[in-house]
VOPAGU-2260 file (C-alpha; in pm, 1 decimal, decimal comma):
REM VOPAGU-2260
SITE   aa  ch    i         X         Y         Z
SITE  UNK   A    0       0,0       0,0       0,0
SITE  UNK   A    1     106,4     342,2    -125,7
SITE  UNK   A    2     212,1     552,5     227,3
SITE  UNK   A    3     -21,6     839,8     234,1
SITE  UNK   A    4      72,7    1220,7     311,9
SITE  UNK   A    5     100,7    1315,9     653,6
SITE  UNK   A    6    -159,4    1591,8     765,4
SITE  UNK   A    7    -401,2    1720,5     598,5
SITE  UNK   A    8    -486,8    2008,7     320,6
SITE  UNK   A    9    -617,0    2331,3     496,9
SITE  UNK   A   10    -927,5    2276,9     251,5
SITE  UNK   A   11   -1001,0    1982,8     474,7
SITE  UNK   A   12    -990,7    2201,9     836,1
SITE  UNK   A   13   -1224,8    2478,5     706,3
SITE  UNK   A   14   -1439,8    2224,3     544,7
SITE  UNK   A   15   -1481,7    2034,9     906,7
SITE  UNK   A   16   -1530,4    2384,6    1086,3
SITE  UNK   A   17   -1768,4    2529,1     827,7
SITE  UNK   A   18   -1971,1    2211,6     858,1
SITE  UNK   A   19   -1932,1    2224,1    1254,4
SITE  UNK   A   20   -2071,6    2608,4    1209,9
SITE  UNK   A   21   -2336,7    2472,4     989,4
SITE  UNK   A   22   -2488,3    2253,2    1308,9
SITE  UNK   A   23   -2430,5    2540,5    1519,9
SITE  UNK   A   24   -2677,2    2763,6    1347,6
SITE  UNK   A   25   -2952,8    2476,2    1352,9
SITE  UNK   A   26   -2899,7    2463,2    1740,2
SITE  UNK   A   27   -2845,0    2795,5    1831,9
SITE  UNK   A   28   -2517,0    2744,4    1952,5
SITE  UNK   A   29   -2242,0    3084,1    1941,4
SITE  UNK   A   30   -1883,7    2877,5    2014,9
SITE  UNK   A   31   -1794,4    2508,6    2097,0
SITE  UNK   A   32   -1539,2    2548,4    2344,9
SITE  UNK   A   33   -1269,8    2208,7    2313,4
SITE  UNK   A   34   -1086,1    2090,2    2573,4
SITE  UNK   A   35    -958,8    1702,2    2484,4
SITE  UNK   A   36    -674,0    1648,7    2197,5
SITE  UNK   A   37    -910,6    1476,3    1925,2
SITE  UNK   A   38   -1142,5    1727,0    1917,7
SITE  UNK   A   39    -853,3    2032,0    1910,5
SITE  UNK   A   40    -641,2    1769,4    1649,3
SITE  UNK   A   41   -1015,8    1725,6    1440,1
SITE  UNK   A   42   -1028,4    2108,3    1343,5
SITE  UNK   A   43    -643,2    2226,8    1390,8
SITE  UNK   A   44    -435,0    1941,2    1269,0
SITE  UNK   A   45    -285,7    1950,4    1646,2
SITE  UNK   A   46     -65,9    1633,7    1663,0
SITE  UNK   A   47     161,8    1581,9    1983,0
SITE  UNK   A   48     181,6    1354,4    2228,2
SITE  UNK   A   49     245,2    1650,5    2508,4
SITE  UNK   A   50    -108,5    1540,2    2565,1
SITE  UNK   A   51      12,6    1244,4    2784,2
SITE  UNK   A   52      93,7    1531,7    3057,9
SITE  UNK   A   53    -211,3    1599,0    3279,7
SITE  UNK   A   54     -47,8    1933,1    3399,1
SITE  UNK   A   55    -139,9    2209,9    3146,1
SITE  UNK   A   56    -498,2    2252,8    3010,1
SITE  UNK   A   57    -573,0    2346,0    2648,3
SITE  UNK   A   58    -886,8    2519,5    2497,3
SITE  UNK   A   59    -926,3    2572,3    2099,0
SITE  UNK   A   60   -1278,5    2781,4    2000,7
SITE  UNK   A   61   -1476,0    2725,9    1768,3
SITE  UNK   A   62   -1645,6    3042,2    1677,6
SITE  UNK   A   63   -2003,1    3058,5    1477,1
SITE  UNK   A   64   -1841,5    3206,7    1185,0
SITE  UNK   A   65   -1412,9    3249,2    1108,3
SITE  UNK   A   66   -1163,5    3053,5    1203,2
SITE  UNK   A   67   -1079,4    2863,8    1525,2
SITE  UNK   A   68    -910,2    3054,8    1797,6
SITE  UNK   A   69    -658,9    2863,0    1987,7
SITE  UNK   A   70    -575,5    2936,9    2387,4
SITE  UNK   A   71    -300,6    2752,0    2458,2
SITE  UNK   A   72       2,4    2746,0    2750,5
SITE  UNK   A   73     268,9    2933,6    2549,3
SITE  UNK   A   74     501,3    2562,8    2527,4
SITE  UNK   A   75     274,2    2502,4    2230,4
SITE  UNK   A   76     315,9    2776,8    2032,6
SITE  UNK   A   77     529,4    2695,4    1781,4
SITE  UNK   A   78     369,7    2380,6    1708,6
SITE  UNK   A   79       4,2    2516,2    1684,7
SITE  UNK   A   80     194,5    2795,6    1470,1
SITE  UNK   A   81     236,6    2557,1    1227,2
SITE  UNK   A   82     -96,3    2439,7    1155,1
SITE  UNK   A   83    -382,6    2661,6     923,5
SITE  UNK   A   84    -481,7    2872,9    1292,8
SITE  UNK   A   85    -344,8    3217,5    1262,9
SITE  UNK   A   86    -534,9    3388,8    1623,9
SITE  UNK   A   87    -324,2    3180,6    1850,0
SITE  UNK   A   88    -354,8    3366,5    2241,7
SITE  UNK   A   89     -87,4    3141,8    2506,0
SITE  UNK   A   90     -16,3    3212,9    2864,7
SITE  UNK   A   91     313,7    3094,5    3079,3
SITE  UNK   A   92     190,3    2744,0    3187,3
SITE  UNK   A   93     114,8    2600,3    3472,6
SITE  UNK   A   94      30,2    2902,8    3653,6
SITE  UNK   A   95     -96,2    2827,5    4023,5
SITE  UNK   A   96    -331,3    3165,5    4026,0
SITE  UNK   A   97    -470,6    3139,0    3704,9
SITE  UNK   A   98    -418,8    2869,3    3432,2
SITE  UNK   A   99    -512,6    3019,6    3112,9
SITE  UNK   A  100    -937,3    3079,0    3266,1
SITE  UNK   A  101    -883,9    3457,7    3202,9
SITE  UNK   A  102    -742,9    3446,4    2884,6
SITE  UNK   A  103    -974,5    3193,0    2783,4
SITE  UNK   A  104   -1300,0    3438,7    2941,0
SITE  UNK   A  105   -1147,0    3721,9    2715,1
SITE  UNK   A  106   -1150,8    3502,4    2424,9
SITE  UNK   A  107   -1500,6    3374,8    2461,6
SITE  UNK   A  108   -1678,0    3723,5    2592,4
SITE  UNK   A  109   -1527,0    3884,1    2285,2
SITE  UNK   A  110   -1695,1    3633,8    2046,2
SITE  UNK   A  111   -1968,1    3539,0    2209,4
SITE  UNK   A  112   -2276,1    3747,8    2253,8
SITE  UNK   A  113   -2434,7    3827,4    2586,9
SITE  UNK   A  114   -2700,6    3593,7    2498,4
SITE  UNK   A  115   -2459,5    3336,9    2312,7
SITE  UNK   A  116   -2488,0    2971,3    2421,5
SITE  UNK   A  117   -2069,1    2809,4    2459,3
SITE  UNK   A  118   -2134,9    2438,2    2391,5
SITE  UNK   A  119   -1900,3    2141,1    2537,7
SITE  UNK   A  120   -1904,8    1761,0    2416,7
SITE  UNK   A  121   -2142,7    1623,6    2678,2
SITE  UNK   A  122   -2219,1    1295,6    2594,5
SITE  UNK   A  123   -2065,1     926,2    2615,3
SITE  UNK   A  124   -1756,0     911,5    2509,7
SITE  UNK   A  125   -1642,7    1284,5    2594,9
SITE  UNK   A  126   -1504,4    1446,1    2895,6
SITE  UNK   A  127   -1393,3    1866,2    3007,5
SITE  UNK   A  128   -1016,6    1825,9    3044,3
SITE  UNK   A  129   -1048,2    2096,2    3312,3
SITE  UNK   A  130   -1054,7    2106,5    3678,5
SITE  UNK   A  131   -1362,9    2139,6    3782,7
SITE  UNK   A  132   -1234,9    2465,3    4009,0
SITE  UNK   A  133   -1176,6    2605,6    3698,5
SITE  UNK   A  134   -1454,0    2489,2    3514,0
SITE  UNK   A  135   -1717,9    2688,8    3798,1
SITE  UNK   A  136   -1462,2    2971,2    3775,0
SITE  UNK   A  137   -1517,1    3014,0    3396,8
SITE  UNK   A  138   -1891,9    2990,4    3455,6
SITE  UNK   A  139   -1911,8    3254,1    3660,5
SITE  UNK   A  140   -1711,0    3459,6    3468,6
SITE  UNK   A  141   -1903,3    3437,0    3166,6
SITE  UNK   A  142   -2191,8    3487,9    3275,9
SITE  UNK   A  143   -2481,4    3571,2    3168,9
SITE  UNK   A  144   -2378,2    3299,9    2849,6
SITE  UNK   A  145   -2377,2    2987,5    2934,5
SITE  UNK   A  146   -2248,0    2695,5    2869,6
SITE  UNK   A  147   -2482,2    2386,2    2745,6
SITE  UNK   A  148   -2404,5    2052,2    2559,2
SITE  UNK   A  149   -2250,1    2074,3    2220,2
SITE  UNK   A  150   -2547,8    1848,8    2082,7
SITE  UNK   A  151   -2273,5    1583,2    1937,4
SITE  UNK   A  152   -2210,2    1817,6    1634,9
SITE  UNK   A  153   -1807,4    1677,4    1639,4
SITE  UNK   A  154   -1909,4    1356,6    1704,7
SITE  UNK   A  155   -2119,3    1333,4    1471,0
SITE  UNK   A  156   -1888,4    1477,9    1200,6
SITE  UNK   A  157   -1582,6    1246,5    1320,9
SITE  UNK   A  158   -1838,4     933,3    1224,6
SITE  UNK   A  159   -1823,6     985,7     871,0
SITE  UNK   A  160   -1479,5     992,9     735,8
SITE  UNK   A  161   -1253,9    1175,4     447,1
SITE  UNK   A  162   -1083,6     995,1     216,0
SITE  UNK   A  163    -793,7    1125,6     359,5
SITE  UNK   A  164    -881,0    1003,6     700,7
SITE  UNK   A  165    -978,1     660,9     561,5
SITE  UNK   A  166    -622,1     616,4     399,9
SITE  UNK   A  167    -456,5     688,0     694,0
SITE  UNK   A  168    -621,5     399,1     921,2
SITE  UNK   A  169    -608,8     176,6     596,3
SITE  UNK   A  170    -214,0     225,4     621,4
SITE  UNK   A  171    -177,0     148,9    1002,3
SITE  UNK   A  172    -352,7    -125,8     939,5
SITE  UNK   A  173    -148,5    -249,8     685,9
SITE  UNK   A  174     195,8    -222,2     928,7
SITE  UNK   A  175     -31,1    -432,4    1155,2
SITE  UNK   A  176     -62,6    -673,6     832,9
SITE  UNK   A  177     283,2    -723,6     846,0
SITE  UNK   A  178     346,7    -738,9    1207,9
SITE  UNK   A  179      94,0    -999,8    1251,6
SITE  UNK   A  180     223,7   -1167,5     950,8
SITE  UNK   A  181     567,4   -1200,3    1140,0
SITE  UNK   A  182     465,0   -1332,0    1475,1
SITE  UNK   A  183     529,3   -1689,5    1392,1
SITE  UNK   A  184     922,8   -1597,2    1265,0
SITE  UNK   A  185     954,7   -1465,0    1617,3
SITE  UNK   A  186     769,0   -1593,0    1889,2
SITE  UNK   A  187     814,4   -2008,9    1992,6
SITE  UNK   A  188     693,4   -2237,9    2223,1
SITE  UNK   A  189     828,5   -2134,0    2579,5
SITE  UNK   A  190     878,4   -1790,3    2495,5
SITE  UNK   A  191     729,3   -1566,3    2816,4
SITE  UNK   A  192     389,4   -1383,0    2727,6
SITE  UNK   A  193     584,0   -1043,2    2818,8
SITE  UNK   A  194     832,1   -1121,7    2584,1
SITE  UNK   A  195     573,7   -1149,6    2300,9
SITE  UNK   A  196     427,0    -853,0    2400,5
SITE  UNK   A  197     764,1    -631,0    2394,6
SITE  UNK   A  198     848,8    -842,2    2048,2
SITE  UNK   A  199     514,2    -767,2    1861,9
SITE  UNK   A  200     556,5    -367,8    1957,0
SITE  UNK   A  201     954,8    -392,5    1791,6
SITE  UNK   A  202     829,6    -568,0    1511,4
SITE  UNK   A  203     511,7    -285,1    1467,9
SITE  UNK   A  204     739,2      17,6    1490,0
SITE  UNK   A  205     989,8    -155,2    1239,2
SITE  UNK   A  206     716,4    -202,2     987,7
SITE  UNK   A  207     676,0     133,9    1007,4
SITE  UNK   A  208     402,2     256,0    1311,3
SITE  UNK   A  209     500,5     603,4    1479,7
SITE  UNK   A  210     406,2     424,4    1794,6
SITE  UNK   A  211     194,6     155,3    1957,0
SITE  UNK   A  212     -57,2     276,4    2254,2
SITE  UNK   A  213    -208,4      11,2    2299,6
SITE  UNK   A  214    -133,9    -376,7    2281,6
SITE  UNK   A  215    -303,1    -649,5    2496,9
SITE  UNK   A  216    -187,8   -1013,0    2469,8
SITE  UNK   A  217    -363,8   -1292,7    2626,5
SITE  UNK   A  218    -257,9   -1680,6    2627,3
SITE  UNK   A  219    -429,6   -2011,0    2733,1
SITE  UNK   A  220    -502,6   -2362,3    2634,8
SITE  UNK   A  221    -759,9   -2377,5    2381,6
SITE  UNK   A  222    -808,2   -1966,5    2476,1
SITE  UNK   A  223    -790,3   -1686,2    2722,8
SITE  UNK   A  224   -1037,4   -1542,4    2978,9
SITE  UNK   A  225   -1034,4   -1167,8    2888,6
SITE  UNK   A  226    -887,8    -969,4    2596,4
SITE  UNK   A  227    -750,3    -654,2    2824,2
SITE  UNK   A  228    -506,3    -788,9    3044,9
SITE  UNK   A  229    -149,6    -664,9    3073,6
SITE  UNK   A  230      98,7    -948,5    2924,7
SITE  UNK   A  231     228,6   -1152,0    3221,7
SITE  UNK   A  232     636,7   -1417,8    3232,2
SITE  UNK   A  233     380,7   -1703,7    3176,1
SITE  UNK   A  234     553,8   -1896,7    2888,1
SITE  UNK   A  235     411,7   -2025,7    2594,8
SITE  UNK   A  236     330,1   -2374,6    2588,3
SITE  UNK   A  237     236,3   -2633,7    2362,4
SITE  UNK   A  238    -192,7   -2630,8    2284,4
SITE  UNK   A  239    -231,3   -2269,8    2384,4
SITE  UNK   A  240    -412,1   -2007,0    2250,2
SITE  UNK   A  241    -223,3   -1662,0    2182,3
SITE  UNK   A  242    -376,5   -1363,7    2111,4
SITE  UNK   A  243    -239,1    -997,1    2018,3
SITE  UNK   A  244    -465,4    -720,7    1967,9
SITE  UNK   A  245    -339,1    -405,7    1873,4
SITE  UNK   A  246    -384,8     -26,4    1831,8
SITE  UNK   A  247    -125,6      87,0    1627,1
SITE  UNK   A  248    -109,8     456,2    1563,3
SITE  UNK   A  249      27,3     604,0    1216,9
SITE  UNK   A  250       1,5     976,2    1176,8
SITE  UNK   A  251    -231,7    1012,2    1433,1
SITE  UNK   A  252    -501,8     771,6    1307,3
SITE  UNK   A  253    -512,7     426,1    1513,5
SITE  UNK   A  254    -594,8      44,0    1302,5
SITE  UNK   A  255    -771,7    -166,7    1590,3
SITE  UNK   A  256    -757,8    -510,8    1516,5
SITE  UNK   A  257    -639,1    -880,8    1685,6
SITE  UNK   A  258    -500,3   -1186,4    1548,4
SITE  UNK   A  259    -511,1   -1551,4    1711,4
SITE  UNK   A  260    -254,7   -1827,2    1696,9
SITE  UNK   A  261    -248,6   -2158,5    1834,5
SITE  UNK   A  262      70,4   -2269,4    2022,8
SITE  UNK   A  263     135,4   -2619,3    1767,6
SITE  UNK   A  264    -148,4   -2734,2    1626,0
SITE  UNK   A  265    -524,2   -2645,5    1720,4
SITE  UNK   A  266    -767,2   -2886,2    1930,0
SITE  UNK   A  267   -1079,7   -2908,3    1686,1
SITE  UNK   A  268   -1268,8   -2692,5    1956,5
SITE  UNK   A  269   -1006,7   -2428,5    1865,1
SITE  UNK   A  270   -1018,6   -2499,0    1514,0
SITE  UNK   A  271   -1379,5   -2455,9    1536,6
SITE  UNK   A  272   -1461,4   -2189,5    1764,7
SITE  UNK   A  273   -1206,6   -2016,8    1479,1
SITE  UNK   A  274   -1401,3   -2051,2    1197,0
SITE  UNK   A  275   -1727,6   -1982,2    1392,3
SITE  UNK   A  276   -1567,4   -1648,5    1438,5
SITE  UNK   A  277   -1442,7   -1569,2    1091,2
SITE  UNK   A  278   -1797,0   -1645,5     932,4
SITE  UNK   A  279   -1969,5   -1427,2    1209,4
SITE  UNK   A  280   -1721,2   -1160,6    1067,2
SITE  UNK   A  281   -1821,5   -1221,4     748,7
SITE  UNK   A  282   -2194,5   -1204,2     830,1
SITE  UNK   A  283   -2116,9    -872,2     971,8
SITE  UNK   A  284   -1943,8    -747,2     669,1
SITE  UNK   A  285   -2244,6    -886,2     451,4
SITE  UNK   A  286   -2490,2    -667,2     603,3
SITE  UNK   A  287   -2221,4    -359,1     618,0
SITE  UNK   A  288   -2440,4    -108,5     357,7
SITE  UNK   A  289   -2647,8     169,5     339,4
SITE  UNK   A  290   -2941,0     125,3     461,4
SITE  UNK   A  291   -2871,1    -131,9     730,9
SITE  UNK   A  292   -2750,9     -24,9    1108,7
SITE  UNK   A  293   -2545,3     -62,6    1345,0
SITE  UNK   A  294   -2795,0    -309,4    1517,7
SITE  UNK   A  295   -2868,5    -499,5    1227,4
SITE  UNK   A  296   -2465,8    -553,5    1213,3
SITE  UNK   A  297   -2503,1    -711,9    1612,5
SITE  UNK   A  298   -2767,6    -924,9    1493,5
SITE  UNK   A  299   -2574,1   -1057,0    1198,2
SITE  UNK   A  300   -2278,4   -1158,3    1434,1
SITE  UNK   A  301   -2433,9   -1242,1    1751,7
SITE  UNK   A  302   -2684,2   -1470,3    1577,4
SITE  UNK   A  303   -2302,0   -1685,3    1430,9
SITE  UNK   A  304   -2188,1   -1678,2    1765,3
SITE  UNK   A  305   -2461,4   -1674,2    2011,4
SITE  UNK   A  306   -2748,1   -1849,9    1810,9
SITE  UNK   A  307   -2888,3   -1889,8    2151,0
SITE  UNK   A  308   -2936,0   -1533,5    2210,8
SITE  UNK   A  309   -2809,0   -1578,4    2574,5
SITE  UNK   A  310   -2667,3   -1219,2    2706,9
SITE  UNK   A  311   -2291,0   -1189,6    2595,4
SITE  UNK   A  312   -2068,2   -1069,5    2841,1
SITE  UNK   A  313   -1835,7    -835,5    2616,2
SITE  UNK   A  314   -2135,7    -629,4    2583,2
SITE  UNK   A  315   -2038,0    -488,0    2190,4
SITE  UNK   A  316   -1911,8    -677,8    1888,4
SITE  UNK   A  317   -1741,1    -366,3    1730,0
SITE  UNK   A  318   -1746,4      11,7    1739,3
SITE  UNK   A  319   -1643,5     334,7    1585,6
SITE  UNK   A  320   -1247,2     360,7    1519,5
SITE  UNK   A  321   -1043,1     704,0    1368,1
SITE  UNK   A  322    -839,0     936,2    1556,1
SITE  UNK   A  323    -880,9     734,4    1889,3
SITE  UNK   A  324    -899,1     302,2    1972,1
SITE  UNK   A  325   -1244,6     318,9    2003,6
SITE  UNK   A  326   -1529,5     557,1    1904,5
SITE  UNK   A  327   -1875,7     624,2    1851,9
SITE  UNK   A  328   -2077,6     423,5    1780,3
SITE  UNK   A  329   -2089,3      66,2    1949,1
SITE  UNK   A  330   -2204,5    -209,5    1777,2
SITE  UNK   A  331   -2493,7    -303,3    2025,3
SITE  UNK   A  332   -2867,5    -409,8    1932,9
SITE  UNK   A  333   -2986,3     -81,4    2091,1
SITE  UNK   A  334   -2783,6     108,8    1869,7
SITE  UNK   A  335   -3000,9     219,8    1555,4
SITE  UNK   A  336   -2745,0     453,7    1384,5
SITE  UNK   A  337   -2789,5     428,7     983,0
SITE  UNK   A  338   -2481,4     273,4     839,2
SITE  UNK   A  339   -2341,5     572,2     567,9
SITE  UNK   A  340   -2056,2     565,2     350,5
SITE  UNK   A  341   -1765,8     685,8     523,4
SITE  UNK   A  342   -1802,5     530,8     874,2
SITE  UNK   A  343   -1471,5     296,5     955,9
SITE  UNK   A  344   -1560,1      53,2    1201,6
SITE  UNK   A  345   -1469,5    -259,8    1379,3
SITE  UNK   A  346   -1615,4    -570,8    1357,2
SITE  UNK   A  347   -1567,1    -805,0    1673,0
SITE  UNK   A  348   -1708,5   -1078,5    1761,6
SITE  UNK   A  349   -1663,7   -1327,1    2055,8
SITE  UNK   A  350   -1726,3   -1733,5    2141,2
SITE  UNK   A  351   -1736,7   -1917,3    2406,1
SITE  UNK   A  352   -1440,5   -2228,3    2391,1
SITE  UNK   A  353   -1530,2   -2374,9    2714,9
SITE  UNK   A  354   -1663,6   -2236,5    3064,0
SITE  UNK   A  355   -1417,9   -1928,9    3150,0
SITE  UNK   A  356   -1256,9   -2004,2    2784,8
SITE  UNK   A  357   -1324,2   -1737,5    2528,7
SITE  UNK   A  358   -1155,3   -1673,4    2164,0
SITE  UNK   A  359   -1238,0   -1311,9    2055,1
SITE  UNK   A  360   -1128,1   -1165,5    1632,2
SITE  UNK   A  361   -1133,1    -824,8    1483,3
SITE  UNK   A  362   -1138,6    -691,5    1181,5
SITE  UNK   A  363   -1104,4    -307,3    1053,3
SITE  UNK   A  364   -1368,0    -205,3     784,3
SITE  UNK   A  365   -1458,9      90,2     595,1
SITE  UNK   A  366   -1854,6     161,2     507,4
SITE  UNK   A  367   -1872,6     222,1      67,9
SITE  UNK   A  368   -2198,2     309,3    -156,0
SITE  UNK   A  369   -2209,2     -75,6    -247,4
SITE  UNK   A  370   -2128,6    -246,9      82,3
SITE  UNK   A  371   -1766,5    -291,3     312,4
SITE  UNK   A  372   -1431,8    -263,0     205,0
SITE  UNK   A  373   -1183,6    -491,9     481,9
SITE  UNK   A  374    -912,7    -213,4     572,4
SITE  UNK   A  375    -760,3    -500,3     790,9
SITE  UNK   A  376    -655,8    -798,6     559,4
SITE  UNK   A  377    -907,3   -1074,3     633,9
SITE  UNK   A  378    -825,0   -1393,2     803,7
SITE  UNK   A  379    -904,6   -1670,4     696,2
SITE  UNK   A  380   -1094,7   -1971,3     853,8
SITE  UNK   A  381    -788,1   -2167,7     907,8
SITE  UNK   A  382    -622,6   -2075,1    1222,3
SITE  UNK   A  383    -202,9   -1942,0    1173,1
SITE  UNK   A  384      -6,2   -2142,2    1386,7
SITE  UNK   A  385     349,1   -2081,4    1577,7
């Protein structure tokens, strides 16, 4: 696969703030105020992983008409300088007395009408990276606007995909391709779970990820018991089970998907429960179209896997993937969201092994006019084995 440009056009940032704007007229709404780094990366192109420090707040604007107006502590200047925002306001961070609120407050009282309504992200999914001192301090000080719920306006924006975006988790993916593809070259019978772990993330950032956030690894005859545990020395032994699911991250866009391997040849429970998961993927990329939803893709899964229609523990088989591991929406039956070109998504469906014995895949797709496109290279029925 062809390696994509890094960032984006500045076409691309005023088209997602002019469409952002758009939803703010039809709800009334004079500013969204951000606070968390995908929605300040989603309309600046702000890509740093500063963000892992909880110390310095950051607030981007969103006005009803113009440009974005950044607020930022003044360490990210330079860096914000170099994206399409021009109006760029910093303050000396952290400041004990006052960390950025009174910049911020003259930002937002001289764009925001008396009357003006500030929206924040309210809903699942979202958080104010704020302290809530601050947060009642800003209140006050803007009143009489206030602030209310941003209605999901960048959620639902960040559903539906560019092209540019799309390419971008279709190349991640790919390194993970070729990571997975090496596992059996490096990992053996006896080899500790840890040293898996540390292995698969060498073998990701030397096929080419800028990093790898998140990796869980699980191992167990004939399967695991959960799919988030941290890798423990357990080695490897003969009849197990391993799995590596990753999150890979390439130009700030994550692939989310997991591969299984038995340790030496699979029990036929294995080598079943395998190929009950691949065709419940498939039945979930079958109904993947227009004018199905993201229910209709539970049922399609969950009636492969759970024909029973007993309660499955994992709660989702799939959800929304992009700029973070996992976003909106989640593949659930009470989920009704239309399925629209555009939308990447995971597929992810579980079975039971045994009692306490589960086997879980994933796969990456992308939502086109005529059905799915697999950004994740299909597996096939037949389990790989080390």
């Amino acid at each position: 696969m062809t390696r994509p440009p890094r960032g984006f056009p500045v076409a691309e940032f005023r088209q997602r703030t002019q469409a952002a704007q758009v939803l703010m007229a039809e709800h009334g709404l004079a500013a969204l105020l951000l606070t968390t780094e995908p929605e300040i990366r989603y309309y600046t192109g702000f890509l740093t992983r500063f963000w892992e420090s909880p110390t310095r707040p950051w607030f981007v604007i969103v006005p009803a008409s113009g440009d974005p107006v950044a607020v930022i502590p003044s360490i990210g200047a330079h860096l914000m300088g170099q994206s399409w925002i021009s109006d760029i306001r910093t303050w000396a961070a952290p400041d004990y007395a006052d960390d950025g609120i009174g910049l911020l407050v003259d930002a937002l009282t001289g764009i925001v009408p008396k009357d003006g309504r500030i929206a924040i992200a309210d809903q699942m999914e979202s958080h104010v990276r704020v302290p809530l001192a601050d947060l009642r301090r800003l209140e006050a000080a803007l009143s009489p606007r206030a602030l209310f719920g941003d209605a999901t306006i960048t959620r639902r924006l960040r559903l539906v995909k560019s092209e540019n975006e799309i390419a971008k988790i279709g190349y991640a993916a790919a390194i993970a391709n070729r990571a997975f593809d090496r596992v059996p070259e490096h990992m053996s019978k006896g080899m500790p779970l840890s040293d898996v772990f540390r292995r698969f993330q060498m073998l990701s950032l030397e096929e080419g990820a800028d990093w790898v956030p998140y990796l869980a690894s699980a191992a167990g005859a004939s399967g695991y018991a959960d799919v988030i545990s941290p890798a423990t020395d357990t080695a490897l032994a003969e009849g197990d089970v391993l799995m590596l699911d990753t999150g890979l991250v390439w130009d700030g866009y994550f692939c989310d998907f997991d591969r299984n391997y038995s340790v030496g040849p699979p029990a036929p429970e294995v080598r079943s429960a395998h190929a009950c998961l691949i065709d419940a993927t498939q039945a979930g990329a079958d109904m993947a179209r227009p004018g199905h939803t993201i229910a209709d893709l539970f049922h399609a899964m969950n009636r492969v896997v759970n024909p029973s229609g007993d309660v499955m523990e994992a709660g989702r088989l799939g959800h929304g993937l992009g700029m973070q591991l996992t976003e909106w929406p989640s593949i659930i039956p009470q989920d009704h969201t239309p399925l629209v070109p555009g939308m990447v998504l995971t597929l992810e469906p579980s079975v039971t092994v045994r009692p306490g014995t589960i086997l879980v895949h994933e796969e990456n797709i992308v939502i086109r006019e005529t059905g799915v496109e697999f950004l994740s290279q299909p597996q096939s029925r037949d389990m790989r084995v080390i």
